[in-house]
PDB file with SEQRES, HELIX, SHEET and CRYST1 records, atoms N, CA, C and O in Angstrom:
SEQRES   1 A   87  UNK UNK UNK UNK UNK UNK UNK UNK UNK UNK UNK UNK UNK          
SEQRES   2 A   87  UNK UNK UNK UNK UNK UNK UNK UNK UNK UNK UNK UNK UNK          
SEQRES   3 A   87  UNK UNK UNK UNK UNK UNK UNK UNK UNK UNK UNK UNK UNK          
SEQRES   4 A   87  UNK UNK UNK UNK UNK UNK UNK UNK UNK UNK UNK UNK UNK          
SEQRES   5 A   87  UNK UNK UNK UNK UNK UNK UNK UNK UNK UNK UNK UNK UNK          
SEQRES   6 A   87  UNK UNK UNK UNK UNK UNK UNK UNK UNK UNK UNK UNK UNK          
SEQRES   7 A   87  UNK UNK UNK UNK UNK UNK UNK UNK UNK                          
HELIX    1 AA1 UNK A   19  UNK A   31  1                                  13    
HELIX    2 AA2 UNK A   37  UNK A   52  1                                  16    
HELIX    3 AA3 UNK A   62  UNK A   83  1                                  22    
CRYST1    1.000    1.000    1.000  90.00  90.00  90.00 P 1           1          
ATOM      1  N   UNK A   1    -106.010  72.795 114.962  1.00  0.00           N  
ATOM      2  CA  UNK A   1    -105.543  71.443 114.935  1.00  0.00           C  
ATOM      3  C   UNK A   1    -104.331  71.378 113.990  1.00  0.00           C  
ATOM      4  O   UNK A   1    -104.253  72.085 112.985  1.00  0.00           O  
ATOM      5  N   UNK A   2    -103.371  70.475 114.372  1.00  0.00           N  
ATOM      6  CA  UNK A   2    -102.172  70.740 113.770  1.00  0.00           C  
ATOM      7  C   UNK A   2    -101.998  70.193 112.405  1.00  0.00           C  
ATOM      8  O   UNK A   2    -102.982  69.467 112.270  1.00  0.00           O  
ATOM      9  N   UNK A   3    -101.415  70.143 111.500  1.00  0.00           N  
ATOM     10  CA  UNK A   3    -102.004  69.176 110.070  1.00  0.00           C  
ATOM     11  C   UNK A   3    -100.977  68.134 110.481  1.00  0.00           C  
ATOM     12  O   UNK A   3    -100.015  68.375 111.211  1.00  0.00           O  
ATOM     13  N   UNK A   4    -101.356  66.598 109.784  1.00  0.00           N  
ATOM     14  CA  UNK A   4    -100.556  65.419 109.984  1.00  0.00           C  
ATOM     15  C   UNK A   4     -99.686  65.418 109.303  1.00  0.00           C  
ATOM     16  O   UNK A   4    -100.008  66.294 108.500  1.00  0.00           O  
ATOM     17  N   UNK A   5     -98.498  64.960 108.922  1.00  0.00           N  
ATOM     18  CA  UNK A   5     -97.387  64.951 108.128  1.00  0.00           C  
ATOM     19  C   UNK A   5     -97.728  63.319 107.592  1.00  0.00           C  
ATOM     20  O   UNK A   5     -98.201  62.270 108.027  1.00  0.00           O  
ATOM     21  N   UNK A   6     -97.089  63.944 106.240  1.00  0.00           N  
ATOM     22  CA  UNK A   6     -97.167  62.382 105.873  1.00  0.00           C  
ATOM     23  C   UNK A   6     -96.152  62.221 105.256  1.00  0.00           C  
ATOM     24  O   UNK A   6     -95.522  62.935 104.475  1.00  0.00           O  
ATOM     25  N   UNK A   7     -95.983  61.001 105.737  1.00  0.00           N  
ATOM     26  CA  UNK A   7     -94.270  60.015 105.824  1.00  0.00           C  
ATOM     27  C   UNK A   7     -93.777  59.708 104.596  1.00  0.00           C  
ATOM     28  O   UNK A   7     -94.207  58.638 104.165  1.00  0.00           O  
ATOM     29  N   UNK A   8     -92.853  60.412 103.732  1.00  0.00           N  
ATOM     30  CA  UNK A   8     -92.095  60.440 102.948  1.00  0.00           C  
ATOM     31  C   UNK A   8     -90.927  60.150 102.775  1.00  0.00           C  
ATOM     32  O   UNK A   8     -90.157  60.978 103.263  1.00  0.00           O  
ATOM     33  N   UNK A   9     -90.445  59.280 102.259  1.00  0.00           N  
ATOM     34  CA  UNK A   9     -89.042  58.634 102.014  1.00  0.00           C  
ATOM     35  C   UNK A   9     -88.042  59.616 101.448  1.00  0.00           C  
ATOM     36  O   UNK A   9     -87.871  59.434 100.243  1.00  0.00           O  
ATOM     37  N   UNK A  10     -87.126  60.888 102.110  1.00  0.00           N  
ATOM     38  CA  UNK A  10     -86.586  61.197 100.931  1.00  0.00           C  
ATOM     39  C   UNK A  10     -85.558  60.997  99.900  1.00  0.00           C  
ATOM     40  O   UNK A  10     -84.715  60.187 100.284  1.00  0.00           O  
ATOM     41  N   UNK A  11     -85.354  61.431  98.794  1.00  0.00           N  
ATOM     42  CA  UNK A  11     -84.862  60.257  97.649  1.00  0.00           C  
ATOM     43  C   UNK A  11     -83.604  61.230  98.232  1.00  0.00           C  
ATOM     44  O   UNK A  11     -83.497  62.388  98.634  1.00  0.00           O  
ATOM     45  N   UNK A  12     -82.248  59.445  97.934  1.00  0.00           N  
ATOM     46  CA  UNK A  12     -81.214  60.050  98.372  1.00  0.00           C  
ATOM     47  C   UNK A  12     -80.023  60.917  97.127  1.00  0.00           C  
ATOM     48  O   UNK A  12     -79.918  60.707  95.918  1.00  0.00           O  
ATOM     49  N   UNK A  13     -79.529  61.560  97.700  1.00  0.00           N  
ATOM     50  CA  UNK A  13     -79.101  62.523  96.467  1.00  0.00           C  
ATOM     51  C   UNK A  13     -77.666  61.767  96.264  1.00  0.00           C  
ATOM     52  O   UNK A  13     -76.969  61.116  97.042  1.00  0.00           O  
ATOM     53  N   UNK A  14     -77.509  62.157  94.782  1.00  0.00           N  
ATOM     54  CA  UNK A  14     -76.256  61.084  94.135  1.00  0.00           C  
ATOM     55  C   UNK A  14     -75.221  61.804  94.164  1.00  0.00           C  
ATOM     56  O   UNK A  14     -75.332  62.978  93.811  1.00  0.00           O  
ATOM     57  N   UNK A  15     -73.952  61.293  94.587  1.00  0.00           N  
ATOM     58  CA  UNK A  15     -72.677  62.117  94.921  1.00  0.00           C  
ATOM     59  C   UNK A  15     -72.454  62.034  93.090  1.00  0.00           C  
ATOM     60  O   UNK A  15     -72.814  61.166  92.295  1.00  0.00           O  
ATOM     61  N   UNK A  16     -71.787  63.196  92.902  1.00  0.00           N  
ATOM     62  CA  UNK A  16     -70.845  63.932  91.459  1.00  0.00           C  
ATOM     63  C   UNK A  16     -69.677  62.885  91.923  1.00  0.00           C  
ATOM     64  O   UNK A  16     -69.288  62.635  93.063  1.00  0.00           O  
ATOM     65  N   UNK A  17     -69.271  62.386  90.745  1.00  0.00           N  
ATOM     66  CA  UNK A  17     -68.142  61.163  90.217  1.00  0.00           C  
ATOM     67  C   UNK A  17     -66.901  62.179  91.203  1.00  0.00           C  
ATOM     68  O   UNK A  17     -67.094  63.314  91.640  1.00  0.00           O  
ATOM     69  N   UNK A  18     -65.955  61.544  91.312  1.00  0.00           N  
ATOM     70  CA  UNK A  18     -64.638  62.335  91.902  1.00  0.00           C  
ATOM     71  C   UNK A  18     -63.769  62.877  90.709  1.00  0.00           C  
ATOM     72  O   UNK A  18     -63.416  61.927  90.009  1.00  0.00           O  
ATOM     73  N   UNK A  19     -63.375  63.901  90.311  1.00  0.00           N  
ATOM     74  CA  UNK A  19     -62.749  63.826  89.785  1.00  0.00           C  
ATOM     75  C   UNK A  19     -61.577  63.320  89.268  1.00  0.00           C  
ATOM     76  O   UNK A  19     -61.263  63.322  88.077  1.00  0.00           O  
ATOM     77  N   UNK A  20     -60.731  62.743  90.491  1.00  0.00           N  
ATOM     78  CA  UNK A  20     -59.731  62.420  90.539  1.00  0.00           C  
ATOM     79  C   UNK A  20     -59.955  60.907  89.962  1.00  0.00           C  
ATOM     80  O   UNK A  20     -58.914  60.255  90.048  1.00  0.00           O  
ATOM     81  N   UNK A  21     -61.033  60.196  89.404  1.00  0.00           N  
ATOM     82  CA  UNK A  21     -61.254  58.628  89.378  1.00  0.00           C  
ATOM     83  C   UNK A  21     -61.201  58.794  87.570  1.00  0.00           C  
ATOM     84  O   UNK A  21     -61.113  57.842  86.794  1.00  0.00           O  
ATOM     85  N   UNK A  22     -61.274  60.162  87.209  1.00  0.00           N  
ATOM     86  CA  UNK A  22     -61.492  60.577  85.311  1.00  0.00           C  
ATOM     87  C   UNK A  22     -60.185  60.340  85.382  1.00  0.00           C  
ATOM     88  O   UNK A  22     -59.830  59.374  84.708  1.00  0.00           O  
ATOM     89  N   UNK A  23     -59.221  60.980  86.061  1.00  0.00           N  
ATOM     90  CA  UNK A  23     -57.971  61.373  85.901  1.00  0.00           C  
ATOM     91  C   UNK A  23     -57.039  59.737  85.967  1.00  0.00           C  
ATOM     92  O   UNK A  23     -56.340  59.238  85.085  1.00  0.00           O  
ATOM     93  N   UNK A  24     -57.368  59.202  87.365  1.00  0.00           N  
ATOM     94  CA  UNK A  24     -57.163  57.404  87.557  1.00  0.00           C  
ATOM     95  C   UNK A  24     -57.555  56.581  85.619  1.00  0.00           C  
ATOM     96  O   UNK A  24     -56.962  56.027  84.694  1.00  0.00           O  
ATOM     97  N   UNK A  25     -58.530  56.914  85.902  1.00  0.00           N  
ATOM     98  CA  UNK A  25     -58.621  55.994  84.438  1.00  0.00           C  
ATOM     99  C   UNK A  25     -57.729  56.490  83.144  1.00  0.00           C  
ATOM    100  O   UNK A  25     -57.014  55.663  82.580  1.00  0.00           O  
ATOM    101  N   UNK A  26     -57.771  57.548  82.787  1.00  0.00           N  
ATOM    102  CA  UNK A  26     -56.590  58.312  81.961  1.00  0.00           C  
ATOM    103  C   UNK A  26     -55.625  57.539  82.427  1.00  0.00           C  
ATOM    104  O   UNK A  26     -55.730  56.334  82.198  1.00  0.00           O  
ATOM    105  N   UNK A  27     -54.821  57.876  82.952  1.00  0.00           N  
ATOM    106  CA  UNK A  27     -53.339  57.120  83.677  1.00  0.00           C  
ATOM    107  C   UNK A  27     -53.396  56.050  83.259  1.00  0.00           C  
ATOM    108  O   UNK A  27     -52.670  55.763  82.307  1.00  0.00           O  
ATOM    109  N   UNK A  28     -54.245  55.114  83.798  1.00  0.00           N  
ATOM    110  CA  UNK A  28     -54.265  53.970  83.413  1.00  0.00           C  
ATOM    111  C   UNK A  28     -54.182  53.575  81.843  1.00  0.00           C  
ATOM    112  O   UNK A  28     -53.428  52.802  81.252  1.00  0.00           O  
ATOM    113  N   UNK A  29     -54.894  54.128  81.540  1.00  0.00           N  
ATOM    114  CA  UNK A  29     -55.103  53.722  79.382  1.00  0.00           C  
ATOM    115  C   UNK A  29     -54.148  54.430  79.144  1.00  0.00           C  
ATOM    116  O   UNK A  29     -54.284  54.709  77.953  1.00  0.00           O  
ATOM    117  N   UNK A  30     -53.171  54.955  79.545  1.00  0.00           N  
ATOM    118  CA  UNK A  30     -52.095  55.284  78.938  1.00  0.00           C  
ATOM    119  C   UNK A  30     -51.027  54.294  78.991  1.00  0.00           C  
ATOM    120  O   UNK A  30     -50.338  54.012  78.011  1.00  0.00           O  
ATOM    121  N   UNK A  31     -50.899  53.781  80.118  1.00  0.00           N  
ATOM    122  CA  UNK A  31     -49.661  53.025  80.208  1.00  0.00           C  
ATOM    123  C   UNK A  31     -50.252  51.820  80.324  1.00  0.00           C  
ATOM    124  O   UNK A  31     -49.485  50.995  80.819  1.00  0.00           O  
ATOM    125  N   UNK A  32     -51.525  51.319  80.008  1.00  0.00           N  
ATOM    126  CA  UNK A  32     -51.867  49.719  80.315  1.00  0.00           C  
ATOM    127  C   UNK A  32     -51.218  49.357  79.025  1.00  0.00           C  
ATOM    128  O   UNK A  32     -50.711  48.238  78.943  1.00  0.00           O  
ATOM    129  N   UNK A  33     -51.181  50.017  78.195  1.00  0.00           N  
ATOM    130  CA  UNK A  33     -50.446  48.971  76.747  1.00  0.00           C  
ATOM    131  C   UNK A  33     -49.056  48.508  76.929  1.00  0.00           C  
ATOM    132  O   UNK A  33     -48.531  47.595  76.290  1.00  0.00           O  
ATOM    133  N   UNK A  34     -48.484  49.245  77.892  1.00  0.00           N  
ATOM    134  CA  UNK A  34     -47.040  48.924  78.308  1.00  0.00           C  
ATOM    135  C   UNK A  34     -47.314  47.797  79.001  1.00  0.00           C  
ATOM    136  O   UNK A  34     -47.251  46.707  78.432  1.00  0.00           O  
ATOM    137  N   UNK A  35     -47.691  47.916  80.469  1.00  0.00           N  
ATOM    138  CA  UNK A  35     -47.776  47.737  81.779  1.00  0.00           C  
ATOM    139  C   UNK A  35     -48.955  47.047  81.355  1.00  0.00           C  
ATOM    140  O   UNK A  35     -49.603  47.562  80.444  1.00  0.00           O  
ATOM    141  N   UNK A  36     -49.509  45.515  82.070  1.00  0.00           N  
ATOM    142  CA  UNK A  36     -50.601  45.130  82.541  1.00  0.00           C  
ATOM    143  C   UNK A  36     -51.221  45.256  84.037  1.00  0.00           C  
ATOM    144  O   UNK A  36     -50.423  45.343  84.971  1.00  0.00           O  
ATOM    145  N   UNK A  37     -52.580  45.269  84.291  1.00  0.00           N  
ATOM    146  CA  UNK A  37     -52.595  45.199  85.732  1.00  0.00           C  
ATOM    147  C   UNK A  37     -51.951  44.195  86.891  1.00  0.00           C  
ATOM    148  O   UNK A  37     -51.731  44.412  88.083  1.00  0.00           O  
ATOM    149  N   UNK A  38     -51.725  42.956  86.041  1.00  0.00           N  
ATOM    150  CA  UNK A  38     -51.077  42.254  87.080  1.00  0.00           C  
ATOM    151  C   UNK A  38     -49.167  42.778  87.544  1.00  0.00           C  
ATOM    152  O   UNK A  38     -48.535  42.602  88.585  1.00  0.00           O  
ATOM    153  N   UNK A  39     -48.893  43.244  86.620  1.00  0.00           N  
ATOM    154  CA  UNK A  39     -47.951  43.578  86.555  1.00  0.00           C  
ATOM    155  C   UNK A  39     -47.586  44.856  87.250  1.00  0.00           C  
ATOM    156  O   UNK A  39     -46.576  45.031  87.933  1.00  0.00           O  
ATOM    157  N   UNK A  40     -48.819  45.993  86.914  1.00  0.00           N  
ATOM    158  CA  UNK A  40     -48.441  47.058  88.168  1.00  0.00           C  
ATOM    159  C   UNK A  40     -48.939  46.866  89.554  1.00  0.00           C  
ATOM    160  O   UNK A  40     -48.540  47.554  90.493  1.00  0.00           O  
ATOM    161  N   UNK A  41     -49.706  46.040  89.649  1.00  0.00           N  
ATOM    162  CA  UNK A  41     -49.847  45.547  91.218  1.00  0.00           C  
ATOM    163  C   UNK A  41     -48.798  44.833  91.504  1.00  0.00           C  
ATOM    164  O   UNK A  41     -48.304  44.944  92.627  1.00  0.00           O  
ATOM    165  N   UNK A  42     -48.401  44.209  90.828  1.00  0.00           N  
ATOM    166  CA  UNK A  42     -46.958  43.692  91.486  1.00  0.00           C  
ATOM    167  C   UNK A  42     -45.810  44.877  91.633  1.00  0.00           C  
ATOM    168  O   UNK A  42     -44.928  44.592  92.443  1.00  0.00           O  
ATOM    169  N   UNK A  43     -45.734  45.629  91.249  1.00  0.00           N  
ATOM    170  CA  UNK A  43     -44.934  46.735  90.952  1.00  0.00           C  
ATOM    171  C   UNK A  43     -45.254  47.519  92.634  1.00  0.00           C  
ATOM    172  O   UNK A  43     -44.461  47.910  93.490  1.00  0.00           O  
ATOM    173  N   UNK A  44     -46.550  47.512  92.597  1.00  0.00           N  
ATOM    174  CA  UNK A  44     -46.984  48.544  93.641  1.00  0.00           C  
ATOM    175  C   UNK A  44     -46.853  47.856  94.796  1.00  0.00           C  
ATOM    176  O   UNK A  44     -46.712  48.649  95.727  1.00  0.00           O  
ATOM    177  N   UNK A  45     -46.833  46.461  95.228  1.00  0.00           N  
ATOM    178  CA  UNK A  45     -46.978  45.345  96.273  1.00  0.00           C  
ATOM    179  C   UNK A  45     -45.392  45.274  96.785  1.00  0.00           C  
ATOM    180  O   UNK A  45     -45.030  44.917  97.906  1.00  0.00           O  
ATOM    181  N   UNK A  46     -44.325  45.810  95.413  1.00  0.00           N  
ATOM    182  CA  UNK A  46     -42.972  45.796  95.740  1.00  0.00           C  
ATOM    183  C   UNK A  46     -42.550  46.679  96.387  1.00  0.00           C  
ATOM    184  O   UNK A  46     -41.754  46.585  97.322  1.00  0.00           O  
ATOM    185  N   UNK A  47     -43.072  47.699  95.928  1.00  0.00           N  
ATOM    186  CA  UNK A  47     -42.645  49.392  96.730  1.00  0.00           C  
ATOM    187  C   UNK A  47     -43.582  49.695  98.183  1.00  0.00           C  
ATOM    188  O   UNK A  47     -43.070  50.176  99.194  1.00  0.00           O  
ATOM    189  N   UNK A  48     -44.958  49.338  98.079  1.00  0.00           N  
ATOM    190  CA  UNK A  48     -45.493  48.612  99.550  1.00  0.00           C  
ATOM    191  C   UNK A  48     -44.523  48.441 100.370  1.00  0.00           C  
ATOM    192  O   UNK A  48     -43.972  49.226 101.142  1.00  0.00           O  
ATOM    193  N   UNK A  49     -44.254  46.690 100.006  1.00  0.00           N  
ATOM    194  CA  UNK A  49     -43.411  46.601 100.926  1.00  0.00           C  
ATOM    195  C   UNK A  49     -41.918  47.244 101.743  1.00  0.00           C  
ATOM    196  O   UNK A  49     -41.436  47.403 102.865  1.00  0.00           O  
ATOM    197  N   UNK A  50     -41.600  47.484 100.154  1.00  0.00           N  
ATOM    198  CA  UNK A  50     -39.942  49.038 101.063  1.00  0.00           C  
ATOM    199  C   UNK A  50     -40.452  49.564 102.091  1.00  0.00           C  
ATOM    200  O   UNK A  50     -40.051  49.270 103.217  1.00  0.00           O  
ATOM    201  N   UNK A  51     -41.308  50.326 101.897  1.00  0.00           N  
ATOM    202  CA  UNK A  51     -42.064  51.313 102.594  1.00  0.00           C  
ATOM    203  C   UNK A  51     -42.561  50.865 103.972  1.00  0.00           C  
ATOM    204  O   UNK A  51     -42.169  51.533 104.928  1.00  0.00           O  
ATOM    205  N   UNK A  52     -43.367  49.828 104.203  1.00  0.00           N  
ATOM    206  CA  UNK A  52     -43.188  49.262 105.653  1.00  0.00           C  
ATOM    207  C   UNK A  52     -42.212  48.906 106.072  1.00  0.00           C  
ATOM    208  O   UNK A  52     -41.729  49.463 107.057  1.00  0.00           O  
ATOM    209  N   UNK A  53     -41.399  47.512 105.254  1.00  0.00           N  
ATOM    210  CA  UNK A  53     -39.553  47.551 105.960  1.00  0.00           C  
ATOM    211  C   UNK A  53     -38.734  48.731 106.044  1.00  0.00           C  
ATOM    212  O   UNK A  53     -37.576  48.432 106.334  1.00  0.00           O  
ATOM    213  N   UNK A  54     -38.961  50.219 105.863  1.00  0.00           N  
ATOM    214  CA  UNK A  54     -38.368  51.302 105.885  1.00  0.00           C  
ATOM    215  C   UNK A  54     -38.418  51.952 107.694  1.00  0.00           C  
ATOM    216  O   UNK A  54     -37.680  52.371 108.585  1.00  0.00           O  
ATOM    217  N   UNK A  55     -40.269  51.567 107.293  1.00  0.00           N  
ATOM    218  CA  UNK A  55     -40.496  51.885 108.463  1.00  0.00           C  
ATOM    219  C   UNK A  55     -40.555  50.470 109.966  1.00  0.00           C  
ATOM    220  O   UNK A  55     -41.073  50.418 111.082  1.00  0.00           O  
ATOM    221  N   UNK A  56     -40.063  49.937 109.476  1.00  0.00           N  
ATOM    222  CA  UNK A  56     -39.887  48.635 110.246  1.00  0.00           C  
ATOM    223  C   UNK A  56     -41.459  47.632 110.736  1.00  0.00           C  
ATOM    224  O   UNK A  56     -41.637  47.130 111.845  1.00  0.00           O  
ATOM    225  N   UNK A  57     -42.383  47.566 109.598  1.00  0.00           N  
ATOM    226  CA  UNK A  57     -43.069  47.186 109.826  1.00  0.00           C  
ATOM    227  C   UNK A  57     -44.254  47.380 110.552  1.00  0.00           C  
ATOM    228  O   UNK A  57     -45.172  46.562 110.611  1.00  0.00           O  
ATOM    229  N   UNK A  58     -44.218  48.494 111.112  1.00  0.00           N  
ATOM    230  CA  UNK A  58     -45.072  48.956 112.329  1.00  0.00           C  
ATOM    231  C   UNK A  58     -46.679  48.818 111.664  1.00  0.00           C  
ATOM    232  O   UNK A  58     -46.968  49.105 110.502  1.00  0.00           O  
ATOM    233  N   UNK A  59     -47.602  48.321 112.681  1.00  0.00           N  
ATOM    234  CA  UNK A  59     -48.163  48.004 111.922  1.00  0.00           C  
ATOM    235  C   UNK A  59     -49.495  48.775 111.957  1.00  0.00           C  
ATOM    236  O   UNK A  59     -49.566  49.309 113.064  1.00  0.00           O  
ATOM    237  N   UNK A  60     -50.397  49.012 111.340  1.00  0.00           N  
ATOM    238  CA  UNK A  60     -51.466  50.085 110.884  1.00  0.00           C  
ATOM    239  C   UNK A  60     -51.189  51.016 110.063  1.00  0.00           C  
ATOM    240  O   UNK A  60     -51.670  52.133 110.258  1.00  0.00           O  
ATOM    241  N   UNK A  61     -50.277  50.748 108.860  1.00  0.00           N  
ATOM    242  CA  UNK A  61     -49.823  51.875 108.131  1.00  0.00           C  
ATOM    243  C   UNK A  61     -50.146  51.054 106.424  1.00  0.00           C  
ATOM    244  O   UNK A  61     -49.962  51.434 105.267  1.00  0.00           O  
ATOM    245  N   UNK A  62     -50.577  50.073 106.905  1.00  0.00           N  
ATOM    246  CA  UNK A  62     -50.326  49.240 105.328  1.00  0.00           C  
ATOM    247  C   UNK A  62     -51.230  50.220 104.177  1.00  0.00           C  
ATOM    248  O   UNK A  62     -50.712  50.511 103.098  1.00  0.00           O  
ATOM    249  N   UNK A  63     -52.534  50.654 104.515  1.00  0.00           N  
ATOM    250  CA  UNK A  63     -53.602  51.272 103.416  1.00  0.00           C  
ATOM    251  C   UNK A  63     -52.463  52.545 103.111  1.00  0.00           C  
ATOM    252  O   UNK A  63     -52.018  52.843 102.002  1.00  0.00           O  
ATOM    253  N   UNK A  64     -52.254  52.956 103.936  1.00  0.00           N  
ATOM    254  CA  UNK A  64     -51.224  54.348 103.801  1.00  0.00           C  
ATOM    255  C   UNK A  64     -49.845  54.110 102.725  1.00  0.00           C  
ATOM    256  O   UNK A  64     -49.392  54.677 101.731  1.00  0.00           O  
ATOM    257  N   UNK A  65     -49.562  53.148 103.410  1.00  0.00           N  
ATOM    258  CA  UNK A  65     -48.259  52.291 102.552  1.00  0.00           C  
ATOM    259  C   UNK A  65     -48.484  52.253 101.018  1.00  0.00           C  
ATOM    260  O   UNK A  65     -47.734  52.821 100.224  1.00  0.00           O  
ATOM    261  N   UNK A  66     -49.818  51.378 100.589  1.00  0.00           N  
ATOM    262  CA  UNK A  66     -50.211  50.832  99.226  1.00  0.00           C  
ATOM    263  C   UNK A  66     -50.663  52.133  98.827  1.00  0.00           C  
ATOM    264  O   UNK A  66     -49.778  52.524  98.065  1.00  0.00           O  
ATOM    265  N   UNK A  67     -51.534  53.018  98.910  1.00  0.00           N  
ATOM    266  CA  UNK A  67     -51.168  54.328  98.502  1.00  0.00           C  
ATOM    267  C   UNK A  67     -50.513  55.152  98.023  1.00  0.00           C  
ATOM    268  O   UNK A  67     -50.782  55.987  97.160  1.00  0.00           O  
ATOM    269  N   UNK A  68     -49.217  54.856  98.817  1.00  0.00           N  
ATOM    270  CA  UNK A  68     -48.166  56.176  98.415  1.00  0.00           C  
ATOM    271  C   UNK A  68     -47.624  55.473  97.364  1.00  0.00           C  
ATOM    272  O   UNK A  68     -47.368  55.925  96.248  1.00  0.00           O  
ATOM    273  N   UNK A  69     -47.444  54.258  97.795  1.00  0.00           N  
ATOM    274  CA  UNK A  69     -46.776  53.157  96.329  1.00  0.00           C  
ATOM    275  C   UNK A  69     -47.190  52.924  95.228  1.00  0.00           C  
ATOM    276  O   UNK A  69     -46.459  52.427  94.371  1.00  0.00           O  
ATOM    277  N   UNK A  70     -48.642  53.278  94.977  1.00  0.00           N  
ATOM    278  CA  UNK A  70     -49.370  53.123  94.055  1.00  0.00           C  
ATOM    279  C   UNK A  70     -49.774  54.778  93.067  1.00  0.00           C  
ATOM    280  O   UNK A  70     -50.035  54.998  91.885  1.00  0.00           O  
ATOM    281  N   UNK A  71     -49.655  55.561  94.170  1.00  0.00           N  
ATOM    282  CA  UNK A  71     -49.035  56.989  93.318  1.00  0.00           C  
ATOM    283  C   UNK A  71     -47.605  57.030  93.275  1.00  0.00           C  
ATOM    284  O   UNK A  71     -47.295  57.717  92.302  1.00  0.00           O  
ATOM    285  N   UNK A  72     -46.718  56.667  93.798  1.00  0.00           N  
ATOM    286  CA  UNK A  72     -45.343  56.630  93.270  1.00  0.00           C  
ATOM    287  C   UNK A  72     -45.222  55.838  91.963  1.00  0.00           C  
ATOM    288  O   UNK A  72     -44.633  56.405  91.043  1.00  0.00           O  
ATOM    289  N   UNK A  73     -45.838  54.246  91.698  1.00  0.00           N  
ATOM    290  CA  UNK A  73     -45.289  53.676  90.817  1.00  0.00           C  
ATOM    291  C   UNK A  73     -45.920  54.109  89.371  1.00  0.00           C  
ATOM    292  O   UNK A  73     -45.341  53.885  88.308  1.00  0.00           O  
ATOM    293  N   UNK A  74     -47.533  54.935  89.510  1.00  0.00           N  
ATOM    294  CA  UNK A  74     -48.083  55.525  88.478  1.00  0.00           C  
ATOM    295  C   UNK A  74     -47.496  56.753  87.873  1.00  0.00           C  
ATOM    296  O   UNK A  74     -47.422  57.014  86.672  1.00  0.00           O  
ATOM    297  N   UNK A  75     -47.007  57.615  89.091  1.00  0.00           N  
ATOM    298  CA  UNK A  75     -45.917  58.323  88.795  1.00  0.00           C  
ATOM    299  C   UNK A  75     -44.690  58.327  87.472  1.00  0.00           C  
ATOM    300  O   UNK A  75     -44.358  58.871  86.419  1.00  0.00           O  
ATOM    301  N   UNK A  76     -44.386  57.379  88.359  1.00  0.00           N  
ATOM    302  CA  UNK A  76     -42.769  56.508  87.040  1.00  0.00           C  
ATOM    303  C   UNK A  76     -43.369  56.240  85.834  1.00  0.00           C  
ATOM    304  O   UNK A  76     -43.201  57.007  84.885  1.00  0.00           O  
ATOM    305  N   UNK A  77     -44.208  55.018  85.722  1.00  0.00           N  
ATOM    306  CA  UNK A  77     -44.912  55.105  84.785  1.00  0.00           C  
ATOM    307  C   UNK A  77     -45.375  55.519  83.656  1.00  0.00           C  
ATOM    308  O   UNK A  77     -45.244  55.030  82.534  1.00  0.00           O  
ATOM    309  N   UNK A  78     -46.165  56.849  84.151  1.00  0.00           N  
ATOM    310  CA  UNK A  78     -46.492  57.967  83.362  1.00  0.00           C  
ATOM    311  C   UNK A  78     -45.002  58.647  83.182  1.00  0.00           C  
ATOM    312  O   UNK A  78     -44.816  58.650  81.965  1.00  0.00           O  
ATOM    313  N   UNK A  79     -44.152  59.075  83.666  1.00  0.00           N  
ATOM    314  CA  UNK A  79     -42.571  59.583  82.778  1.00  0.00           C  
ATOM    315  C   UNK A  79     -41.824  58.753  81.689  1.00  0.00           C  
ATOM    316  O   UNK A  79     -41.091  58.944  80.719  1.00  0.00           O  
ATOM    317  N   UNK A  80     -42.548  57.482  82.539  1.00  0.00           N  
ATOM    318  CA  UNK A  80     -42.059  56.507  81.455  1.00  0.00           C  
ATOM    319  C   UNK A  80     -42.587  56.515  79.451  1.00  0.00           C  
ATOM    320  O   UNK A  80     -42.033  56.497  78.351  1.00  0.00           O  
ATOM    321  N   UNK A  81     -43.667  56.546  79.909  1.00  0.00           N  
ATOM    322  CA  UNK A  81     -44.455  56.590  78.889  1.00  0.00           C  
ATOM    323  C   UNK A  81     -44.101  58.229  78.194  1.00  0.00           C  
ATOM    324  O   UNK A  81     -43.619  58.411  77.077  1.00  0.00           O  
ATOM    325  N   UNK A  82     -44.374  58.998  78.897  1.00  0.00           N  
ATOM    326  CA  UNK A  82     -44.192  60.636  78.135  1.00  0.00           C  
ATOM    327  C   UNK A  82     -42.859  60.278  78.026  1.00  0.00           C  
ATOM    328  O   UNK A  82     -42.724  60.315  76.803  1.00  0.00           O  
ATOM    329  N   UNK A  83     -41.843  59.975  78.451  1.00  0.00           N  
ATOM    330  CA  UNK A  83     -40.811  60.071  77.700  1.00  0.00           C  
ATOM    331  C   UNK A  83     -40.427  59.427  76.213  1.00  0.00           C  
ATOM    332  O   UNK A  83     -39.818  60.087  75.371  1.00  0.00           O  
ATOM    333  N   UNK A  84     -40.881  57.986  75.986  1.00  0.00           N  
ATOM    334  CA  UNK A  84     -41.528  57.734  75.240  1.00  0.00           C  
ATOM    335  C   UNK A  84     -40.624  56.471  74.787  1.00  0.00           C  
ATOM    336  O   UNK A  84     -39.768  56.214  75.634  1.00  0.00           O  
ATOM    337  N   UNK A  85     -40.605  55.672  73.726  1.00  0.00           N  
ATOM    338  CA  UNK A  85     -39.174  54.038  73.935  1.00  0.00           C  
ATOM    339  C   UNK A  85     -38.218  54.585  73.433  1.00  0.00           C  
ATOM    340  O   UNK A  85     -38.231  55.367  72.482  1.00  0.00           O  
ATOM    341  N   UNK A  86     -36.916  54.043  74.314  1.00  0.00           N  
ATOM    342  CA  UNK A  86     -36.300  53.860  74.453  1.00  0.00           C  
ATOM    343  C   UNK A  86     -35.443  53.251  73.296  1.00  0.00           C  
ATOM    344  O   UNK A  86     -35.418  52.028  73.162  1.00  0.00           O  
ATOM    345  N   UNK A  87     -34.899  53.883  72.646  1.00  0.00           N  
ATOM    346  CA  UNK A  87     -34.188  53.454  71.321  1.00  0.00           C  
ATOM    347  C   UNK A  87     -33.113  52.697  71.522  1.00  0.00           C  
ATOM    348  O   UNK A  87     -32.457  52.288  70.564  1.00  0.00           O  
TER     349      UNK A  87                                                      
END                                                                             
């Protein structure tokens, strides 16, 4: 006779943090004393937009768009900062 199984929930396993989200927050506390968040979302919402009027708007590209703009403008940013003020 076959044995019954008994119905067990199994526990779901927890994804490891991304690395890349340690590295996001670094970036950030570096240049938030400069830069506020409202201020680099506006920053990033500006270069967004180039980037679709570049590409003439076409549309299904926006997540792709705010992306590249948002590592481009963290980019600057961070040179900004390592370079260090501007005397």
């Amino acid at each position: 006779m076959p044995r019954e199984k008994n119905p067990t929930t199994p526990t779901p396993r927890k994804r490891a943090p991304r690395k890349a989200s340690a590295a996001i927050s670094d970036i950030g506390s570096n240049f938030s004393q400069f830069v506020g968040p409202e201020h680099r979302a506006a920053l990033i919402a500006e270069a967004a937009f180039f980037r679709a009027e570049k590409r003439g708007f076409a549309p299904g590209h926006e997540v792709e768009d705010w992306l590249a703009a948002e590592s481009e403008v963290d980019e600057k940013l961070m040179l900004a900062v390592e370079s260090g003020p501007q005397v």
